[in-house]
Backbone as CSV, one residue per row, in Angstrom:
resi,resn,N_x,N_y,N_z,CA_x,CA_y,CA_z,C_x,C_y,C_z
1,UNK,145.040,68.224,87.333,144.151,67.676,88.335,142.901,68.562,88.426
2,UNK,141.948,67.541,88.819,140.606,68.568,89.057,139.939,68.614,90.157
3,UNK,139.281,69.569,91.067,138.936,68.975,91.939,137.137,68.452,91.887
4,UNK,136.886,67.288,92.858,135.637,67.284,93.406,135.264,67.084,94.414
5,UNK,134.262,67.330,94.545,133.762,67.491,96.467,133.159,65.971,96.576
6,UNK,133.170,65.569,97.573,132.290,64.486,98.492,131.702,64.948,99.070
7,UNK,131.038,64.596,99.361,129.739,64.754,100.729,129.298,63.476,100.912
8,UNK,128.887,63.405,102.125,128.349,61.870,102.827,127.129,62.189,103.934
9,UNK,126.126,61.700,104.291,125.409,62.102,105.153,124.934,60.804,106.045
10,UNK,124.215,61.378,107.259,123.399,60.030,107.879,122.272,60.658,107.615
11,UNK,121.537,59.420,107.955,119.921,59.412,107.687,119.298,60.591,108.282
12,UNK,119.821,61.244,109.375,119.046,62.436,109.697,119.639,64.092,109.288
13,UNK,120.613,63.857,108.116,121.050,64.959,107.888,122.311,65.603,108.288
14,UNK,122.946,64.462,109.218,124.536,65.198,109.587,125.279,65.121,108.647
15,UNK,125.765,65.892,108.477,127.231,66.079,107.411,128.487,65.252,108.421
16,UNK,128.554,64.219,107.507,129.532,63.123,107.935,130.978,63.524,107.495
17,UNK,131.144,63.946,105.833,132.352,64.166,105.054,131.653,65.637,104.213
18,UNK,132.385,66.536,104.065,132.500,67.217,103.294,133.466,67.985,102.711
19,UNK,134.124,67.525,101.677,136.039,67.419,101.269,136.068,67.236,99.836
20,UNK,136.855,67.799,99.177,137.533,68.105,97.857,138.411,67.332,97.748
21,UNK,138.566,66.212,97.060,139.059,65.212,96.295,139.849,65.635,94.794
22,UNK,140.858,65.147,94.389,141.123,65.556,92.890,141.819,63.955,92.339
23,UNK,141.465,64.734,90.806,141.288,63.260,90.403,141.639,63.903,88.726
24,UNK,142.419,63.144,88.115,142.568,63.893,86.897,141.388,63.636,85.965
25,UNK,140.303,62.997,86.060,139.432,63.131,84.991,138.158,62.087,86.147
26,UNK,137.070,62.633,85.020,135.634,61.932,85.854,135.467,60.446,85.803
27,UNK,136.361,59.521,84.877,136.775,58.148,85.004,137.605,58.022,86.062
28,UNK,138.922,58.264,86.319,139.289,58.317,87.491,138.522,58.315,89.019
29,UNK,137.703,59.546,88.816,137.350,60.121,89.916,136.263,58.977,90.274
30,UNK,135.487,58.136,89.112,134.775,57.475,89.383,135.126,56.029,90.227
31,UNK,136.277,55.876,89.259,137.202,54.998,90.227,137.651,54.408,91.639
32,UNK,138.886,55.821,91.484,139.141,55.582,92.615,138.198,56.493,93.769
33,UNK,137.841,57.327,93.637,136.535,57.822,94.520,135.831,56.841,95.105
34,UNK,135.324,55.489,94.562,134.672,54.628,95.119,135.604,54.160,95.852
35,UNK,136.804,53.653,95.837,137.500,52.846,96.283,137.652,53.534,97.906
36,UNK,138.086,55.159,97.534,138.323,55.823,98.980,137.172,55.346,99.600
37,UNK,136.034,56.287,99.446,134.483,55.954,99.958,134.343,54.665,100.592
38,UNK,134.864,53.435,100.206,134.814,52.330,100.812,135.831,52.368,101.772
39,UNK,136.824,52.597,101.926,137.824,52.759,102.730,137.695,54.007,104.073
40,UNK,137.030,54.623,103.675,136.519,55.614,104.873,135.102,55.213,105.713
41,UNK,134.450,54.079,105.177,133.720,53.254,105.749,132.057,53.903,105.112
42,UNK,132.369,54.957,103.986,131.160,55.721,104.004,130.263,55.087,102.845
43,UNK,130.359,54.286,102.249,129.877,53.233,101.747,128.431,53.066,101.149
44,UNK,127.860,53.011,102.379,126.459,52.631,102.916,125.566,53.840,103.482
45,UNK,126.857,54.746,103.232,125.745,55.944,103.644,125.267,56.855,102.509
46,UNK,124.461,57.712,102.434,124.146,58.523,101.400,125.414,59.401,101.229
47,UNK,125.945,59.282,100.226,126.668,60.303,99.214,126.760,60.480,98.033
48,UNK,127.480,61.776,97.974,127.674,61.896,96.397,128.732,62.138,96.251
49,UNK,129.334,62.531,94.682,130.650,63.020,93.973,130.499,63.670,93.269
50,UNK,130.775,65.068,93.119,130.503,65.731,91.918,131.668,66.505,91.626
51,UNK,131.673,66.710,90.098,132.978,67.814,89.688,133.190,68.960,89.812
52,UNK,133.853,69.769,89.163,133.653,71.233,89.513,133.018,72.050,88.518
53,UNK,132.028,71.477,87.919,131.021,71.762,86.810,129.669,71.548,87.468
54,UNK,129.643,70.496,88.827,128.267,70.555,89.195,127.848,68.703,88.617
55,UNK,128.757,68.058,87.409,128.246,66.887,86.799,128.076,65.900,88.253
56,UNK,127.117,64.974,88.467,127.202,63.811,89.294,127.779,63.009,88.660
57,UNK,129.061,62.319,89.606,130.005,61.061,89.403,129.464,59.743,90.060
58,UNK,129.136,59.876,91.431,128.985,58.741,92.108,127.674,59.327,92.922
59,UNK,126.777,58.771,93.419,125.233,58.740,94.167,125.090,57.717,94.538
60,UNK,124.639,57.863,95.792,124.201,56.623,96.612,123.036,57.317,97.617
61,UNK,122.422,56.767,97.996,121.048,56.812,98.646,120.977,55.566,99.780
């Protein structure tokens, strides 16, 4: 398993989510990462996903 962080924000900069996720590979993570993200309602807000290399998985704006 690997881990990656989430982060989620609102429009003025609050840190909504900031949490370590694992996922055995960056297909996975791309995966089901979205799926959580929708399920935690964070969706629509700005976030990201990244690995523990720093690579971006998922971005939203």
């Amino acid at each position: 398993m690997e881990d990656y962080r989430f982060t989620a924000f609102e429009k003025n900069g609050e840190t909504l989510f900031d949490e370590v996720w694992n996922f055995e590979n960056d297909l996975q993570a791309k995966q089901e990462g979205q799926k959580k993200i929708e399920e935690i309602g964070a969706a629509e807000k700005t976030h990201r996903l990244v690995n523990s290399q720093g690579k971006l998985i998922l971005f939203h704006i």
